[in-house]
C-alpha positions in Angstrom: 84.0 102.0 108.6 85.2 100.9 112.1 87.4 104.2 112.5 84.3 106.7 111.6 82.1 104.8 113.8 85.3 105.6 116.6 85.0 109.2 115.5 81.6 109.5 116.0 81.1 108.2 119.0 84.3 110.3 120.6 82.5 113.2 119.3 79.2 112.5 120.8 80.6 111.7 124.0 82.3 114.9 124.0 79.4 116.9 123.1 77.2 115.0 125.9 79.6 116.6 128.4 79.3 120.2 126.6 82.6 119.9 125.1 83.6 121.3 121.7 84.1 118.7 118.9 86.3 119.3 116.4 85.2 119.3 112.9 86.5 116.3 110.5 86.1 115.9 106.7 87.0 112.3 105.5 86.8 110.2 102.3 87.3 106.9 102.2 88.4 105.0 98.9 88.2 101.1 98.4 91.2 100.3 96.7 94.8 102.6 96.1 93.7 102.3 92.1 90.6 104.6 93.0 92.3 106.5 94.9 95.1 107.5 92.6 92.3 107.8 89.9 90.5 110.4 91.8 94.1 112.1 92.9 95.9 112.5 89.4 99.2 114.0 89.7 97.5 116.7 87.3 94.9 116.9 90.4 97.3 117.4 92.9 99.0 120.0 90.7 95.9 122.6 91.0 95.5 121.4 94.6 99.2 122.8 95.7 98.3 125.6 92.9 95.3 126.8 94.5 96.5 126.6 97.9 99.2 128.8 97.1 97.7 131.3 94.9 94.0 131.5 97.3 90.7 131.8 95.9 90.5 132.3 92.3 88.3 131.4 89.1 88.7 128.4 87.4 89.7 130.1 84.9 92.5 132.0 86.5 93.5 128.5 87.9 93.6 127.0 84.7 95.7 130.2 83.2 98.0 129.2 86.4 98.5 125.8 85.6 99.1 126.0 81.9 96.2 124.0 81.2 92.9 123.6 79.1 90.2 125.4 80.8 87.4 122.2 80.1 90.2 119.9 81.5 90.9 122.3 84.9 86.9 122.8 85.3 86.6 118.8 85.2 89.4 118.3 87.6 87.6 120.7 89.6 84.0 119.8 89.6 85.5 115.9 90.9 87.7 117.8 93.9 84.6 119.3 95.1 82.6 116.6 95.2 85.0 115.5 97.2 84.8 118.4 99.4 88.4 118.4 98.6 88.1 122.4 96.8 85.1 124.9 97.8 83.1 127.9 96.8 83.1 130.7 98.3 79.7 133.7 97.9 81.9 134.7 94.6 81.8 131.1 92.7 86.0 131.5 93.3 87.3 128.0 93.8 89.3 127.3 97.4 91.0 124.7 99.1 90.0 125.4 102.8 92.4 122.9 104.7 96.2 123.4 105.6 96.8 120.0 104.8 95.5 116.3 103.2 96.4 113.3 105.3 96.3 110.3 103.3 96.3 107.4 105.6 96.5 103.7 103.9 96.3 100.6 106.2 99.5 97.9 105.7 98.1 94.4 105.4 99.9 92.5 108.2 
């Protein structure tokens, strides 16, 4: 919480002073258990998938993968809520970021 807070406030200072800000996109899990529940391997499969192949149906995707379509569409519907996949105007499924920084604090 303490980091978005930092973020924040960098951002409005810069803004204040008429400065661009820079877009950010987080998500923040509580434990590493939910975070490798939301990012299966399976998960991070389609991710690398989609990147690669750019914005295509689920169904396509799904083809891609070698994978049951019902399966790929839940896997799917979880990554964008996550904002981690979008839609574009077509309802073709897209990963909009050059890369995912996962970022896990050591206890000291």
């Amino acid at each position: 919480m303490g980091e978005s807070l930092e973020q924040f406030k960098a951002a409005y200072k810069r803004a204040e002073k008429g400065n661009d800000t820079e877009t950010y996109s987080g998500v923040g899990f509580e434990s590493m258990s939910q975070l490798l529940a939301v990012f299966t391997p399976k998960r991070w499969e389609l991710i690398e998938c989609l990147k690669k192949a750019g914005p295509c149906s689920i169904y396509a995707l799904a083809q891609s993968v070698e994978r049951n379509y019902k399966n790929v569409h839940t896997d799917v519907n979880a990554l964008i809520e996550l904002d981690v996949i979008r839609t574009d105007e077509k309802k073709k499924v897209f990963i909009p970021w050059d890369e995912i920084d996962v970022r896990w604090p050591l206890a000291a």
